[in-house]
C-alpha positions in Angstrom: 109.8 143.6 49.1 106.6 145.1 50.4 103.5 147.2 49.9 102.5 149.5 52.5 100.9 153.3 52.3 103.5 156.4 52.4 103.4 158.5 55.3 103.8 162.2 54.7 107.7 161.7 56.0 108.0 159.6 52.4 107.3 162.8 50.7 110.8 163.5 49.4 111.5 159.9 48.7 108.1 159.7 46.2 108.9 163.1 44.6 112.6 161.7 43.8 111.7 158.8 42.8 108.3 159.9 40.2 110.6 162.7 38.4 113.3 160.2 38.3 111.4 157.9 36.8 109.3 159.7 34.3 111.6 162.9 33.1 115.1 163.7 32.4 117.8 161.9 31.0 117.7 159.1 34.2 114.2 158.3 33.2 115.2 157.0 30.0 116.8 153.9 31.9 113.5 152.8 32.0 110.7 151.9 29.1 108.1 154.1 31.0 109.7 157.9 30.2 108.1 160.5 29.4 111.1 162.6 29.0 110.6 162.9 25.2 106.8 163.8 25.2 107.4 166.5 28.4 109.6 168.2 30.3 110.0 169.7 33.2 109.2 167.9 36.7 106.4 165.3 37.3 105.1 166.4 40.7 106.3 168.3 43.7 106.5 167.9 47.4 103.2 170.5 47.9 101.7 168.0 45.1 102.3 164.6 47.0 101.0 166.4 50.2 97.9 167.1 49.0 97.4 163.8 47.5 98.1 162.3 51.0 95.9 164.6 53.1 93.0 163.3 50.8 90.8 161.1 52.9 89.5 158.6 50.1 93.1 158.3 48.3 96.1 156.7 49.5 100.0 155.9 47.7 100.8 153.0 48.4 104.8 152.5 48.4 106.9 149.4 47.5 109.9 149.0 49.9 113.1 147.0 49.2 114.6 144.6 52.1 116.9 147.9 53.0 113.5 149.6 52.9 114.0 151.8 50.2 111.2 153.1 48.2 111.7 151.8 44.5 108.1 151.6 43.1 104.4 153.9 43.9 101.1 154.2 42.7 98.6 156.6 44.1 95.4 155.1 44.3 91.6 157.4 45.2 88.5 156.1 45.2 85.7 158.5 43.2 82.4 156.7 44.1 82.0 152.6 43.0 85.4 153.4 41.1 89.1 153.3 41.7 91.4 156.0 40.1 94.8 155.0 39.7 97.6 157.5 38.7 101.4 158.0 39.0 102.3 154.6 39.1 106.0 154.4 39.2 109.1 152.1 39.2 112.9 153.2 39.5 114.0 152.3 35.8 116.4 150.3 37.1 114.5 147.7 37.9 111.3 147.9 35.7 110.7 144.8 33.5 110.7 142.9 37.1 107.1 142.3 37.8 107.1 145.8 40.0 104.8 147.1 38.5 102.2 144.0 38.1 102.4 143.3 42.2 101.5 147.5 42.6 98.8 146.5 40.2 97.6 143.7 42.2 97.7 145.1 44.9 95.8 148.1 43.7 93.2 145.8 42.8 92.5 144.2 46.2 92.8 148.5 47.3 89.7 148.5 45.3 88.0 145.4 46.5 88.5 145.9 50.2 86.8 149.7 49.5 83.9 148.1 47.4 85.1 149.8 44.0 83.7 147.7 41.1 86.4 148.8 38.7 90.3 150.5 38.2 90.5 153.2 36.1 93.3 155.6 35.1 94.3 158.0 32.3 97.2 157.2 30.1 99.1 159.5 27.4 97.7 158.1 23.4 100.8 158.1 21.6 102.0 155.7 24.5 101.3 152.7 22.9 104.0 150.0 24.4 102.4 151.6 27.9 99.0 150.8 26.6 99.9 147.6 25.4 101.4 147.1 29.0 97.9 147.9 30.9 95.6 146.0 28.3 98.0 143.4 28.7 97.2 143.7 32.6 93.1 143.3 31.7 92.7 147.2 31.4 90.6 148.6 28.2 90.6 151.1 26.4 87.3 153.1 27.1 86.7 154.8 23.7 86.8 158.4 26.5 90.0 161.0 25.9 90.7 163.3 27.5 92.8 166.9 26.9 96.3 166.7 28.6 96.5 169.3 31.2 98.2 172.8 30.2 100.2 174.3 32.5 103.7 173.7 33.7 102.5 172.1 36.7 101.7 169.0 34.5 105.0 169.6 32.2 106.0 171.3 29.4 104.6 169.4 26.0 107.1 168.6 23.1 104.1 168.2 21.2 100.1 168.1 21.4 99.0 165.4 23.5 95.8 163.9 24.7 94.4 161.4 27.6 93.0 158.0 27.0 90.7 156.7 29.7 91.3 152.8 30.1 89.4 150.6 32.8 89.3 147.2 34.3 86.1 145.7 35.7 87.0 143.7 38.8 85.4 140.3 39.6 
């Protein structure tokens, strides 16, 4: 298994994998759906592409031995601070220390581009995901945000809101 950045030819690869993995009835393999608070699709191929053509972000992409991608975080630095989004992990195989090596490395991302801190937005009422990232060092920040309206982002079941949660690097 490795980490390395997605080229734009991963494109369809990340945009099968992130809707996989957070909506529709495959999603709820895994602990970290989203299928019952949304619906609709996560992100798009136009979506991905932008987010790769950005010069201070990258995704970085976890590839099995038969080079498969099966795990993704996209990663964009906004001044001293790293923003960390759509982290992702094929349900099959979450609950395998995926996700806490795309963390890691996420971390040294940051270092190597003199970022003093990781932070990301997470859905409230997802508390075993928040447990997960506190567990991980990140904290809550006391911030929320509104979740985005409009289909691109989903379609909400219900009203839901962003939590801001950081970790200070060493």
């Amino acid at each position: 298994m490795s980490i390395i950045p997605a080229k734009q030819s991963d494109i369809p690869a990340l945009v099968k994998l992130i809707n996989g993995a957070y909506r529709g009835e495959g999603s709820k393999k895994g602990w970290t759906t989203e299928a019952d608070l949304l619906d609709g699709t996560r992100t798009d191929e136009a979506n991905i592409s932008d987010l790769l053509s950005d010069p201070n972000a990258v995704i970085l992409k976890c590839v099995n031995d038969e080079s498969k991608i099966i795990a993704c975080v996209y990663l964009q630095k906004q001044e001293s601070r790293l923003y960390l989004g759509m982290l992702t992990v094929s349900p099959e195989l979450q609950g395998a220390g995926v996700g806490k090596r795309l963390l890691a490395a996420a971390d040294e991302h940051a270092i190597k581009n003199s970022c003093h801190s990781v932070f990301m937005t997470v859905i409230s009422v997802r508390q075993e995901l928040i447990g997960w990232y506190e567990r991980h060092g990140y904290k809550k920040t006391g911030e929320t945000k509104p979740f985005p309206v409009g289909e691109k982002f989903g379609i909400q079941k219900q009203p839901l809101e962003l939590i801001v949660m950081e970790k200070e690097l060493q």
